[in-house]
Backbone bond lengths (Angstrom), bond angles and torsions (degrees), N, CA, C in turn:
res aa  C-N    CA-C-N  psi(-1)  N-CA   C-N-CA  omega(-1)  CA-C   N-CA-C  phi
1 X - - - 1.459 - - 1.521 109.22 -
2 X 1.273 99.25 152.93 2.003 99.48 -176.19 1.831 98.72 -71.84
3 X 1.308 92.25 142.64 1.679 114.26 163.76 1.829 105.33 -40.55
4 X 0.993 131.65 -59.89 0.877 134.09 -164.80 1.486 130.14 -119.08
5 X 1.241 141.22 103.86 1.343 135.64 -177.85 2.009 120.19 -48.86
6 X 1.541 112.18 120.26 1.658 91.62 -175.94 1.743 106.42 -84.00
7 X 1.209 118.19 -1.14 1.715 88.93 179.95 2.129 88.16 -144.86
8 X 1.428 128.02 159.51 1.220 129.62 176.56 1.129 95.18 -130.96
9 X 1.331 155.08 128.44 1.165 148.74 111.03 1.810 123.42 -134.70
10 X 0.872 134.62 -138.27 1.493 136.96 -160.81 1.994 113.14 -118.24
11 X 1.037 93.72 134.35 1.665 91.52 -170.21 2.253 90.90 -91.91
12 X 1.056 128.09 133.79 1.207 130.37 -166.99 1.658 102.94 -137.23
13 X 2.071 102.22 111.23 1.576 104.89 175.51 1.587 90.38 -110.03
14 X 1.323 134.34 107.44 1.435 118.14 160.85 1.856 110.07 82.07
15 X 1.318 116.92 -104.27 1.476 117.40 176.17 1.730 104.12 -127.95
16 X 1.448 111.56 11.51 1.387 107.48 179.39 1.876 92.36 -84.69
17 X 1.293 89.48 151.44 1.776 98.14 164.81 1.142 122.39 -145.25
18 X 1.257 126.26 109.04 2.100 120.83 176.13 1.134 93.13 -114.61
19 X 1.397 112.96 146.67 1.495 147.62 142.43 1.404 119.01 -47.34
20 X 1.405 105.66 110.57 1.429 106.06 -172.65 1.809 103.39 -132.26
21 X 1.390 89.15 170.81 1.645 99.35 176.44 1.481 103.30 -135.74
22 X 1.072 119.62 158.76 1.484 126.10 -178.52 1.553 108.30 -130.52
23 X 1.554 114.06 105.15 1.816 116.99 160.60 1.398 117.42 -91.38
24 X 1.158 111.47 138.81 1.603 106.55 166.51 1.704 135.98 -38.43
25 X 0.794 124.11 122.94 1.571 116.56 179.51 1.224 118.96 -75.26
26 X 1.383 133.42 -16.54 1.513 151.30 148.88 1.251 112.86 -70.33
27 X 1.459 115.57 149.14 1.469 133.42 174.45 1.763 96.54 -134.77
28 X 1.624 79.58 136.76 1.559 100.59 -178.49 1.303 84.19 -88.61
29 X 1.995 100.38 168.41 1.479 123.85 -159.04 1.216 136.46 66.62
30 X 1.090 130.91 -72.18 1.732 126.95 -166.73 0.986 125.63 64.08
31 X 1.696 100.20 -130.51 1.047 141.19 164.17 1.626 117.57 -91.15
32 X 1.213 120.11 1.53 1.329 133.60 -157.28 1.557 94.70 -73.31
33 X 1.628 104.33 113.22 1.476 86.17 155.58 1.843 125.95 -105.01
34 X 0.603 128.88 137.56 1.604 146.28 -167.41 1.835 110.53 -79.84
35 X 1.505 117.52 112.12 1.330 109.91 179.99 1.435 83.15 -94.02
36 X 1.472 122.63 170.33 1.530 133.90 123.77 1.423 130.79 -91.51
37 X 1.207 114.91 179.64 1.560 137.79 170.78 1.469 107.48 -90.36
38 X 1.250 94.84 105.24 1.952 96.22 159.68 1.866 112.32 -122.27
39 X 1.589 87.68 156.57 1.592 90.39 159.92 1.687 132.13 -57.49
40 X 0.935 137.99 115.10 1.685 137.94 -161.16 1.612 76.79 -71.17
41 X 0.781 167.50 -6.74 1.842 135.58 -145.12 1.560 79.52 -130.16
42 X 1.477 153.57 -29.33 1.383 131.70 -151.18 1.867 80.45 -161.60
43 X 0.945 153.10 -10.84 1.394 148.45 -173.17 1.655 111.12 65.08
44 X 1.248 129.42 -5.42 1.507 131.91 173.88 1.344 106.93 -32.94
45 X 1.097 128.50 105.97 1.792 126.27 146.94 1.199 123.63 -4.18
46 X 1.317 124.98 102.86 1.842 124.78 170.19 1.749 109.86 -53.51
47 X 1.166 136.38 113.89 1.248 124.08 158.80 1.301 120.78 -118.07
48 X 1.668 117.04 155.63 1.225 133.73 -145.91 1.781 95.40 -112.42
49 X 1.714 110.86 113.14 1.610 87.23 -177.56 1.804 85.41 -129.47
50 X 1.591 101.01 150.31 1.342 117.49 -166.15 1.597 89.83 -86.06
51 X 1.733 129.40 120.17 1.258 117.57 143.76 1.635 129.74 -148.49
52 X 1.436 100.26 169.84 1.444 89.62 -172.86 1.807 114.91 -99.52
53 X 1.406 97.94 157.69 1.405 106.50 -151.39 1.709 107.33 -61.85
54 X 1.475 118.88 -1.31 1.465 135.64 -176.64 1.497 128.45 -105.73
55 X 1.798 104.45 -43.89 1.413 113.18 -158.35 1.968 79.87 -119.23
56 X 1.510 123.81 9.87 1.803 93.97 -175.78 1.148 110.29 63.74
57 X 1.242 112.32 174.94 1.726 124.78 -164.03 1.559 111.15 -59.82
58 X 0.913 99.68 136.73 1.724 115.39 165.70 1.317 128.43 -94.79
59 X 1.882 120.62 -173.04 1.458 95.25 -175.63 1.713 61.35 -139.66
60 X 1.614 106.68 166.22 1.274 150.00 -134.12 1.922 76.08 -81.39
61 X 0.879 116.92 -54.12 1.668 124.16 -164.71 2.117 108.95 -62.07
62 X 0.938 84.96 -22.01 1.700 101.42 166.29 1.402 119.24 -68.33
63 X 1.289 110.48 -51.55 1.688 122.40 -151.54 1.953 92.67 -95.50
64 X 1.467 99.06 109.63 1.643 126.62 136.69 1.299 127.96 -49.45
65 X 1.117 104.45 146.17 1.963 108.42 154.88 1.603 123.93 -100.13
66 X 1.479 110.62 136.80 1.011 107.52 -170.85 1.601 114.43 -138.61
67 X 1.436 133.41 135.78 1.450 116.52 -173.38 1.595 101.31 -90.30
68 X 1.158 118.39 171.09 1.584 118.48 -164.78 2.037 93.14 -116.07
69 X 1.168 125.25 110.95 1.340 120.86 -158.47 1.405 96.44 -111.93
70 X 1.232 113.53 8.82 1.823 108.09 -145.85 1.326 94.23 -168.88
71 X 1.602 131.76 160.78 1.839 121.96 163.86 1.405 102.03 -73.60
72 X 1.139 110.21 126.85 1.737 126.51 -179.51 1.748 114.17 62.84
73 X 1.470 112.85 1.29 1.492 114.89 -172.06 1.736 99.63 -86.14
74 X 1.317 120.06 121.69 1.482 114.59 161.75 1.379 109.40 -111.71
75 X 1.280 111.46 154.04 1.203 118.62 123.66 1.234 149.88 -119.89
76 X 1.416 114.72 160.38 1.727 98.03 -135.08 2.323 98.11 -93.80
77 X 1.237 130.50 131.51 0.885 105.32 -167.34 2.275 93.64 -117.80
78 X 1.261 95.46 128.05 1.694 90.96 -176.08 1.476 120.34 -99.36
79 X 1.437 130.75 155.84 1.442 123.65 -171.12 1.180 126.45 -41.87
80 X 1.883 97.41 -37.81 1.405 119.29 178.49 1.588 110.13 -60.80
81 X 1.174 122.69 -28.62 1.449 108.63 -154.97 1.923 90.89 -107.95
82 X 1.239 113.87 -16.33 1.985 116.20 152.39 1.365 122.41 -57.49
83 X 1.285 113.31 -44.43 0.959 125.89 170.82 1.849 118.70 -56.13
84 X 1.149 120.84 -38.59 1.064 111.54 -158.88 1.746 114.39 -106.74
85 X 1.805 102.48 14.54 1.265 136.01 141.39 1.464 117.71 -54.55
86 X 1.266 106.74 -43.72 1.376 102.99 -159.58 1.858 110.61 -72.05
87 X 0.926 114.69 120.43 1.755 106.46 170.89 1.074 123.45 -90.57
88 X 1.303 129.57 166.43 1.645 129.14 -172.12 1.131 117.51 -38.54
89 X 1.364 112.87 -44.80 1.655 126.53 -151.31 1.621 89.51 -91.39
90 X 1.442 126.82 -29.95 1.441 107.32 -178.29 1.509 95.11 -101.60
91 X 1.181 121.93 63.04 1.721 126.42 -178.88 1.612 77.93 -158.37
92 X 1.679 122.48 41.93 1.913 117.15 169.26 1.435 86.66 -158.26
93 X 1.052 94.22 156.29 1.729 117.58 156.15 1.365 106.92 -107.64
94 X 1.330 119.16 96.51 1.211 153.77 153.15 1.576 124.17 -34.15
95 X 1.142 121.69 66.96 1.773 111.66 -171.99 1.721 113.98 -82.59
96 X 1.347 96.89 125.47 1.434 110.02 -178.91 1.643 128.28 -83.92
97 X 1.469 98.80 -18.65 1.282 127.85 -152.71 1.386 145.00 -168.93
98 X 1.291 124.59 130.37 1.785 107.96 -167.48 1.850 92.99 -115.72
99 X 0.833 102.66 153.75 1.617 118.66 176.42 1.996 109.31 -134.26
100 X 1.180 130.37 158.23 1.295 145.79 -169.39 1.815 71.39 -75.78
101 X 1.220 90.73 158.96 1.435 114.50 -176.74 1.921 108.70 -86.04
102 X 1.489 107.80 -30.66 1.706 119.41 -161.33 1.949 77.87 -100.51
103 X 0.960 132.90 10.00 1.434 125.42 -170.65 1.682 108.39 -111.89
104 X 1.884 115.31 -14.75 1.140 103.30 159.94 1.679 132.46 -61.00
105 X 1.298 134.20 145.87 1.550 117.06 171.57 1.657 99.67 -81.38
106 X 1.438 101.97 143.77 1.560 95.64 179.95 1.491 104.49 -71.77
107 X 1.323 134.25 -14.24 1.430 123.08 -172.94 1.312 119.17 -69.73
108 X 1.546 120.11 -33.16 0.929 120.35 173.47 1.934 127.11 -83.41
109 X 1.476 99.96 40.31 1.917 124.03 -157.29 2.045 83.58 -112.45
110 X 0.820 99.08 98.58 1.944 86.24 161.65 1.370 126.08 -76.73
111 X 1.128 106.33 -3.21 1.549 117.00 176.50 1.411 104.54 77.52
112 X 1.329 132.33 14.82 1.475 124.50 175.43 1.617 114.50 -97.46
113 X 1.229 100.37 97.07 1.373 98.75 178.38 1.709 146.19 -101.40
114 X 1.304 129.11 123.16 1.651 114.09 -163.79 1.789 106.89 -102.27
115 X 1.166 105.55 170.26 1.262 108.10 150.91 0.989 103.00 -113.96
116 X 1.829 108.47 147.86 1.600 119.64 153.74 1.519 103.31 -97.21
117 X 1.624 87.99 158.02 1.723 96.15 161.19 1.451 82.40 -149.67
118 X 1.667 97.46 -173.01 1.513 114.98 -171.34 1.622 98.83 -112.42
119 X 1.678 85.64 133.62 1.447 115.24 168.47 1.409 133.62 -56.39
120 X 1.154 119.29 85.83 1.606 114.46 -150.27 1.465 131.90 42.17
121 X 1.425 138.90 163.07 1.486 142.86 -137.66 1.426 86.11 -79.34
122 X 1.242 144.68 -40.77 1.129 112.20 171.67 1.421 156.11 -5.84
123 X 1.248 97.67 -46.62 1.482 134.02 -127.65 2.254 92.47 -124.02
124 X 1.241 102.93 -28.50 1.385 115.12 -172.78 1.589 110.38 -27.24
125 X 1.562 90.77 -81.63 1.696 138.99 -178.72 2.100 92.36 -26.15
126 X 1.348 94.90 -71.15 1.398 99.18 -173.61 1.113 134.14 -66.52
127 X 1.015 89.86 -33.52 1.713 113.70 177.93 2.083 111.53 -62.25
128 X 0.931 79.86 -49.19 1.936 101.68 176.47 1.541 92.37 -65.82
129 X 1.784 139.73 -79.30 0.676 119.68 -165.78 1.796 131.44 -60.20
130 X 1.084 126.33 -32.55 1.603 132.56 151.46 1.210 108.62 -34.60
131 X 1.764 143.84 -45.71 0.977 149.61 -134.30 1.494 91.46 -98.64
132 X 1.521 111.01 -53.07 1.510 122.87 -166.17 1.739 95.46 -78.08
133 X 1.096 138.36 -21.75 1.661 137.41 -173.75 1.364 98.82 -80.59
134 X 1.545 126.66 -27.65 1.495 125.18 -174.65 1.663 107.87 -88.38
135 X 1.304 101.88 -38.39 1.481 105.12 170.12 1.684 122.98 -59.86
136 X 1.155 124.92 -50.54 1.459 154.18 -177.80 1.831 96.87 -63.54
137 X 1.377 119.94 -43.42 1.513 115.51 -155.78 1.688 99.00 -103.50
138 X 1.949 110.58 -14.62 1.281 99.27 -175.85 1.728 124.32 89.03
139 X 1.557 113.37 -5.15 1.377 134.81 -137.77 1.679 83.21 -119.34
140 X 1.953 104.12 149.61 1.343 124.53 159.80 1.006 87.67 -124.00
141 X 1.891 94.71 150.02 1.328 112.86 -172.32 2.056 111.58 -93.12
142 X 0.932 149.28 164.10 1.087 132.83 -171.27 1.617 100.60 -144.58
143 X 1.352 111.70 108.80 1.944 115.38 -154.19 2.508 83.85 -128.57
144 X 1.271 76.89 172.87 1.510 95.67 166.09 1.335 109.01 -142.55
145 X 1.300 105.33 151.32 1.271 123.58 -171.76 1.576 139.30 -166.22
146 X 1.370 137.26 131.03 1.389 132.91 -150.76 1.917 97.80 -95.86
147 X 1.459 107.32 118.04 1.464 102.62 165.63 1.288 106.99 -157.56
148 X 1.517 110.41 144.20 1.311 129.66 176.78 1.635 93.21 70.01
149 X 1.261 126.33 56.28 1.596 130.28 -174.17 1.583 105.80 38.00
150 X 1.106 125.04 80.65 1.330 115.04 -168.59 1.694 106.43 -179.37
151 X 1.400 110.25 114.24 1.543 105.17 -166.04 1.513 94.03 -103.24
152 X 1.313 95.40 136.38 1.777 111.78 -137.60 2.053 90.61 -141.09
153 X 1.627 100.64 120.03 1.858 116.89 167.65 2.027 101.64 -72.07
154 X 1.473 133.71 137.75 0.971 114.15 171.90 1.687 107.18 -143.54
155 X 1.541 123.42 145.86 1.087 119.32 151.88 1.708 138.35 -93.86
156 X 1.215 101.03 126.65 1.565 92.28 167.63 1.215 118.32 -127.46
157 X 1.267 102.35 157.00 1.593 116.20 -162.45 1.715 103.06 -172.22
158 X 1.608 95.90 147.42 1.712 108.47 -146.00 1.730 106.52 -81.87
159 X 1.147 137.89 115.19 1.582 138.87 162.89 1.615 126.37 -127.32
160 X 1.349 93.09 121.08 1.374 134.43 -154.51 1.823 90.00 62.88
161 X 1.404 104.73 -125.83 1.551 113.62 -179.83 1.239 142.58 -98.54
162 X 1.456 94.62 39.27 1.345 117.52 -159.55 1.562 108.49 -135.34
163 X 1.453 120.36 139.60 1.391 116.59 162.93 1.473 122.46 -74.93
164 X 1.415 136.38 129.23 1.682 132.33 -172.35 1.579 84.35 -107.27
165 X 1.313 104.82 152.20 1.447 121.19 145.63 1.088 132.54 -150.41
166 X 1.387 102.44 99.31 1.803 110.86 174.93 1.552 115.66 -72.89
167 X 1.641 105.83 160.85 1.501 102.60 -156.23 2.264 80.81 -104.90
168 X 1.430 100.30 162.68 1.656 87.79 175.72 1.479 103.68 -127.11
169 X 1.344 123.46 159.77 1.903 130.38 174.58 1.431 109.64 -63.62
170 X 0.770 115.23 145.77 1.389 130.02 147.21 1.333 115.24 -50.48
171 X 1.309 102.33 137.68 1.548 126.32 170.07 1.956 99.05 -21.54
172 X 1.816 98.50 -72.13 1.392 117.84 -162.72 1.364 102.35 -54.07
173 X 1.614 140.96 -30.86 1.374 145.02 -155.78 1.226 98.87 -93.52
174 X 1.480 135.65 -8.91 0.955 141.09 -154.78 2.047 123.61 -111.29
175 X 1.023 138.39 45.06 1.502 147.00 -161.13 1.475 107.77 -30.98
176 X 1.514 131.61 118.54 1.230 132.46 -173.98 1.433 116.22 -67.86
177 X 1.128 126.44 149.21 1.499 127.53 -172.01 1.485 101.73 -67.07
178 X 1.602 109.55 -37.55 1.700 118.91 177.90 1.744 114.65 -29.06
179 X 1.513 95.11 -44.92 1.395 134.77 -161.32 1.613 87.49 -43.92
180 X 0.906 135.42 -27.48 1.799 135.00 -154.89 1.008 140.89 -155.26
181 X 1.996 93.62 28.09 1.399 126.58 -175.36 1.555 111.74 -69.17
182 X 1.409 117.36 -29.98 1.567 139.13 162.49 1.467 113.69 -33.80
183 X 1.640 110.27 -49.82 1.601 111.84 -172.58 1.295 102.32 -90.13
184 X 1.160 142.75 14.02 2.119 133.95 177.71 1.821 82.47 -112.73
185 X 1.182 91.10 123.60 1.407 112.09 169.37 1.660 110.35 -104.11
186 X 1.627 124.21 125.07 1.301 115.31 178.98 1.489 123.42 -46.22
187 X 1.473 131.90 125.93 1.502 110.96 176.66 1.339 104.28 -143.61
188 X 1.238 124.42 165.43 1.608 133.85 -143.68 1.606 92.63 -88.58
189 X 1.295 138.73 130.96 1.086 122.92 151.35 1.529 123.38 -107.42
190 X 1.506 107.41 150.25 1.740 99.60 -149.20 2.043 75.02 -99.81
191 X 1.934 115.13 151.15 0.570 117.62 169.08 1.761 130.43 -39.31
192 X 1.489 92.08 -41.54 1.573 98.78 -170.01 1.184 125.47 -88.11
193 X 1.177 118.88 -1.77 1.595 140.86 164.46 1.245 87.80 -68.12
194 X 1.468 127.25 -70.10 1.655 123.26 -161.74 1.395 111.53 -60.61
195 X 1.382 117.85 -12.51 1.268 108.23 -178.93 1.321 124.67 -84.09
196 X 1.296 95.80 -40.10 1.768 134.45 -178.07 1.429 91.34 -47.12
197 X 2.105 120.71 -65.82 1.785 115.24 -162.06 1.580 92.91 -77.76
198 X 1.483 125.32 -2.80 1.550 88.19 178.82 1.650 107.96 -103.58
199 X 1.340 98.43 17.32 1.932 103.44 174.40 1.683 92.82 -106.32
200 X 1.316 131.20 -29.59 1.251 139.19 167.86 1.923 96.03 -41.11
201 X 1.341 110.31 -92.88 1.080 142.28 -176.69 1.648 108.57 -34.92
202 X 1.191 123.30 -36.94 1.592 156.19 -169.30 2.408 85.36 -80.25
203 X 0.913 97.64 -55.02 1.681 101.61 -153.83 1.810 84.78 -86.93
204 X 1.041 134.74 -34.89 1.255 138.65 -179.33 1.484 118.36 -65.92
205 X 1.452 106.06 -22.55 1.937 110.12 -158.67 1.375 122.37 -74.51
206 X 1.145 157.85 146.77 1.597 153.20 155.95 0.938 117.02 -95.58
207 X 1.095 127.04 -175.72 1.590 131.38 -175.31 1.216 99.38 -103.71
208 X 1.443 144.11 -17.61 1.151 166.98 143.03 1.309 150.31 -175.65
209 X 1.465 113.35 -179.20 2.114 117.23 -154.44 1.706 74.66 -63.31
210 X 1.383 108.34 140.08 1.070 133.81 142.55 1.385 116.28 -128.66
211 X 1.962 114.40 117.04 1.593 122.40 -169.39 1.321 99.83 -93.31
212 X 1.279 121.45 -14.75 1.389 106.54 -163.50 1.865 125.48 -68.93
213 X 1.445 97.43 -6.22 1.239 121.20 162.17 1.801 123.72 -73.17
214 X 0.886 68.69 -37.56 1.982 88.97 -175.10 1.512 95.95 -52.56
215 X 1.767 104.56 114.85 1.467 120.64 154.89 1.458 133.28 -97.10
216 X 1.078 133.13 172.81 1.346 118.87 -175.07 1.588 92.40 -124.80
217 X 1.167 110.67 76.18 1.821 111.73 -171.81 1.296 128.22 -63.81
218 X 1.961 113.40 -12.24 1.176 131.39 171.53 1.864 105.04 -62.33
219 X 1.336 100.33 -65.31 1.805 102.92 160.47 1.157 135.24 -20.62
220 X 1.647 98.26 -51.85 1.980 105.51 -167.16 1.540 80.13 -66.64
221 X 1.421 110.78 -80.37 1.305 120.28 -178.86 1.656 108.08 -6.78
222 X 1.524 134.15 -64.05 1.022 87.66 -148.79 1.850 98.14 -109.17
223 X 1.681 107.51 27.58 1.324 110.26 161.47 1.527 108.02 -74.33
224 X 1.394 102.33 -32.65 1.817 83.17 -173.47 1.487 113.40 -72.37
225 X 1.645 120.83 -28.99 1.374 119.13 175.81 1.063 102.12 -70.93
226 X 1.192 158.26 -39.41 1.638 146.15 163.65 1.821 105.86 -29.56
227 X 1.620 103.91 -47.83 1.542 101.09 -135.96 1.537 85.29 -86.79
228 X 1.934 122.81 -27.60 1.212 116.26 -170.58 1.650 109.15 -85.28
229 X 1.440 126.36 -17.32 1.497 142.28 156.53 1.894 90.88 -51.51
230 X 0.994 126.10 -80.70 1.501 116.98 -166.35 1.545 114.03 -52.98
231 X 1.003 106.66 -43.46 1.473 112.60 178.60 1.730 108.80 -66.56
232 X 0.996 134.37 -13.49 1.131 146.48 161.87 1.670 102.54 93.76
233 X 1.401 131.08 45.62 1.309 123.49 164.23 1.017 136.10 -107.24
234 X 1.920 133.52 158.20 0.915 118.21 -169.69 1.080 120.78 -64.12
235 X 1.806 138.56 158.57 1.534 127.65 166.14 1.424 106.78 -78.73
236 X 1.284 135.01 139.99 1.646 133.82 157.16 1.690 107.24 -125.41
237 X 1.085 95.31 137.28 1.393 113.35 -167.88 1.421 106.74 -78.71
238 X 1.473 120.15 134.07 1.910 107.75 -173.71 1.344 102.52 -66.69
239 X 1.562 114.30 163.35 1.317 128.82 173.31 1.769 104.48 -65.32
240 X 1.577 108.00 132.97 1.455 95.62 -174.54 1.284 117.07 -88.85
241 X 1.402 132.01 145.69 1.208 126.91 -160.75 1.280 121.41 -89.11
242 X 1.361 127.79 139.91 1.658 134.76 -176.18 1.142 103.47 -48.02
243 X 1.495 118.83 140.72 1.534 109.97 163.00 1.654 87.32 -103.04
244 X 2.000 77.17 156.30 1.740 91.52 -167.88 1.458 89.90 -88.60
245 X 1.773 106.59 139.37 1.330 130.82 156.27 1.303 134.95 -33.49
246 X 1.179 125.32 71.78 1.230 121.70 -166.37 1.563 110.08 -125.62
247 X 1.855 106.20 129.48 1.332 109.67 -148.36 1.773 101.75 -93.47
248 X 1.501 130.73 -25.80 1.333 132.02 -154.49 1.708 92.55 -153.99
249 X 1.356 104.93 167.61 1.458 127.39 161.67 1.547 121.54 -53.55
250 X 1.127 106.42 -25.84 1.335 115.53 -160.04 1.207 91.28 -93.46
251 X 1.343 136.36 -69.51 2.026 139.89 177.13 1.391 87.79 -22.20
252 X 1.808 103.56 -96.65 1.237 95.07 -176.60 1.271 154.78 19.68
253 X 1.500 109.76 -85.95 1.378 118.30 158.99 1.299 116.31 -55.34
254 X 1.140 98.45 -52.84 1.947 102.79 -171.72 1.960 104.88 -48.43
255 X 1.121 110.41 -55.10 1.383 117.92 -178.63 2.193 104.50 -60.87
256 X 0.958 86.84 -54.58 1.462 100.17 176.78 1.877 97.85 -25.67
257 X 1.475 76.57 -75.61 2.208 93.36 -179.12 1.518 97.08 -23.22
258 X 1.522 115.12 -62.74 1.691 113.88 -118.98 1.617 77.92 -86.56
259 X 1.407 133.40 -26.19 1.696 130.07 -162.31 1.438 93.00 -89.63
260 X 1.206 121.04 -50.88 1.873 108.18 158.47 1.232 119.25 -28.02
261 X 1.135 112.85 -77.82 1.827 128.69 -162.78 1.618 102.43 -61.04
262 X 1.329 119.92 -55.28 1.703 117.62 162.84 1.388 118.49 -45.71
263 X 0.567 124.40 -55.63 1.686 132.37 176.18 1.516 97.52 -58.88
264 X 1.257 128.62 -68.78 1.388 111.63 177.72 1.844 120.18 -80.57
265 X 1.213 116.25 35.08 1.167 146.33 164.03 1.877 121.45 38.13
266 X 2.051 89.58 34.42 1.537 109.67 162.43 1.420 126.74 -71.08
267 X 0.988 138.41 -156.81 1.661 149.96 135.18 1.394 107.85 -88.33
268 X 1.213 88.39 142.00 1.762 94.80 177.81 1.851 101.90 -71.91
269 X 1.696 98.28 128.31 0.986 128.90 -176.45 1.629 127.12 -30.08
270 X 1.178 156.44 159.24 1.270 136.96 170.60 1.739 121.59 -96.98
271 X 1.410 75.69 -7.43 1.953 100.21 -174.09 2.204 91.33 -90.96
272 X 0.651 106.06 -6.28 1.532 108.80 -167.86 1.592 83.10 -103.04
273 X 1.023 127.69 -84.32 1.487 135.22 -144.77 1.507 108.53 -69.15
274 X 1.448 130.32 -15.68 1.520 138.57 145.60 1.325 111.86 -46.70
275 X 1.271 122.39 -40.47 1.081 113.68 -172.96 1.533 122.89 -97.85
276 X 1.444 103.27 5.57 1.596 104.18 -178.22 1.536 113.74 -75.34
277 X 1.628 99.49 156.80 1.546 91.37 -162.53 2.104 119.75 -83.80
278 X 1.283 117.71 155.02 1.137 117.40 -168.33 1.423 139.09 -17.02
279 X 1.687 73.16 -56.04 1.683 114.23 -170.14 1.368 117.21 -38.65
280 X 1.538 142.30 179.60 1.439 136.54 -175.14 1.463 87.02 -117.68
281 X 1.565 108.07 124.38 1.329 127.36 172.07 1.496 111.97 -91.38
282 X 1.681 111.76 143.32 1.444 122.31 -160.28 2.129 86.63 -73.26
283 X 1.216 106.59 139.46 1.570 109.05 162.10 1.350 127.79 -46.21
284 X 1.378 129.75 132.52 1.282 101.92 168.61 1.434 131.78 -64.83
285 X 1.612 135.56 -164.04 0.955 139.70 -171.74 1.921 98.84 -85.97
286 X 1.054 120.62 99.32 1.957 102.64 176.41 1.447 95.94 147.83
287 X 1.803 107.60 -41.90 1.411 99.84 -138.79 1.873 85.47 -79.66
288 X 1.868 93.60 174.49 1.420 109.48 163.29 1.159 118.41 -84.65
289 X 1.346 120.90 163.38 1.596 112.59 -173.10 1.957 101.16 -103.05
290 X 1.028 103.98 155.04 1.593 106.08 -172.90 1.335 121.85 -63.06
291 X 0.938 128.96 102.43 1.819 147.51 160.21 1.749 87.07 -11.35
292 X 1.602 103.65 121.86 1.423 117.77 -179.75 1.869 109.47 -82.60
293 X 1.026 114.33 141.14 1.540 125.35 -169.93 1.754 106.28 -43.15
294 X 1.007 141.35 156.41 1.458 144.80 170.27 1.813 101.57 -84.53
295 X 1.297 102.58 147.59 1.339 93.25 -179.98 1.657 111.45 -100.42
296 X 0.886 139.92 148.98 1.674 133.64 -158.21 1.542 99.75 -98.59
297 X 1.110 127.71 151.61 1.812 136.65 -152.62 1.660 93.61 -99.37
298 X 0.976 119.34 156.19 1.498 122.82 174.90 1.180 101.72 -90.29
299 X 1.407 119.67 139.01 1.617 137.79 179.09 1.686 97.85 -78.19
């Protein structure tokens, strides 16, 4: 769990109230690897130093915030005096509302996600039961709330044993799908194409997202060019790979199926091979060619 909680205040359904804390659901670092900025002529490190145009550089413990109200006029505004804006009720996440969980649009998801937990034992009892009413009803909860100075729409909704709450956009932040009805041009779809991506789609499916697979292959990639740059070797670029020949929509898919289903080490499907197209397909490379018909003897 993070060292430190980023926001404390009260989760609020109606007149219930628990004490909550909110950690990030992201972790900085990773896999991240980090280039810098150097000088090309000597490689020296670029560094970034904060100073003022009078006293030279400063250190981080110096520097205020200030809004600019005037040309060069500030005034200076301090955490302390933000802080003491804030009122009880915007020191809660406020829920207004529950919605079906499959009824959010994902567009309106910012991808910022927290965990709650409960704010000392207090907080247990209630906290658990809210958790188990969202689970049981199927329901996200839909609260508002002020964080990081920022009056913020949010959903929560329960995973594994924990409350999440992602924050969501605004209507206005948000570009309508309408927006780009101009670029889909009407086009004919032939039954067997549709059949073909939904045996595609059919041979492709899981029972569910599993991330724990998920690599960041751009990374490895460019740890090994780091490690073969230090090691002093040449770079060679991989051989680039053929794209496979494929003459129509219909191959495509059809081939699509059969490198799916091999790879996951089925028979090619029967819902796939209905739909392949008429035509006489070139043999592959291996196969035998078909034993020619017998001709029948005259009686």
């Amino acid at each position: 769990m993070a060292a430190r909680s980023l926001w404390k205040g009260f989760l609020r359904i109606n007149l219930v109230s628990v004490p909550v804390k909110a950690y990030s659901a992201t972790s900085s670092g990773g896999n991240d690897v980090r280039l810098n900025q150097l000088h090309a002529e000597c490689n020296s490190r670029i560094k970034y130093k904060k100073t003022c145009p009078i006293h030279g550089e400063i250190p981080n413990d110096e520097i205020v915030s200030g809004y600019e109200y005037s040309k060069d006029q500030y005034v200076i505004i301090d955490s302390d005096d933000v802080e003491k804006l804030r009122t009880e009720d915007e020191k809660a996440i406020r829920v207004d509302s529950f919605v079906p969980l499959d009824k959010i649009d994902a567009l309106f998801l910012s991808g910022k996600n927290y965990y709650l937990v409960p704010d000392g034992p207090i907080g247990q009892k209630a906290y658990q039961v809210v958790y188990q009413g969202l689970v049981e009803t199927g329901r996200a909860a839909i609260g508002h709330v002020v964080m990081h100075g920022k009056d913020q729409y949010v959903a929560l909704r329960p995973v594994e044993s924990l409350l999440t709450m992602e924050t969501l956009n605004y209507a206005e932040q948000v570009t309508a799908p309408s927006a780009f009805e101009g670029e889909i041009v009407k086009a004919a779809i032939v039954p067997e194409e549709l059949q073909l991506i939904k045996a595609l789609i059919k041979a492709s499916s899981k029972a569910k997202l599993d991330v724990s697979n998920f690599k960041d292959h751009y990374a490895e990639k460019l740890t090994q060019l780091i490690e073969a740059k230090v090691a002093g070797k040449e770079i060679v670029a991989p051989p680039a790979e053929e794209p496979a020949q494929v003459i129509n929509l219909m191959e495509a898919l059809q081939r699509s199926i059969e490198l799916t289903q091999k790879k996951a080490g089925v028979p090619v499907d029967d819902v796939a091979s209905k739909g392949k197209p008429a035509r006489k397909m070139a043999p592959s490379k291996g196969a035998k060619p078909a034993a020619a018909p017998r001709k029948r003897k005259s009686s």
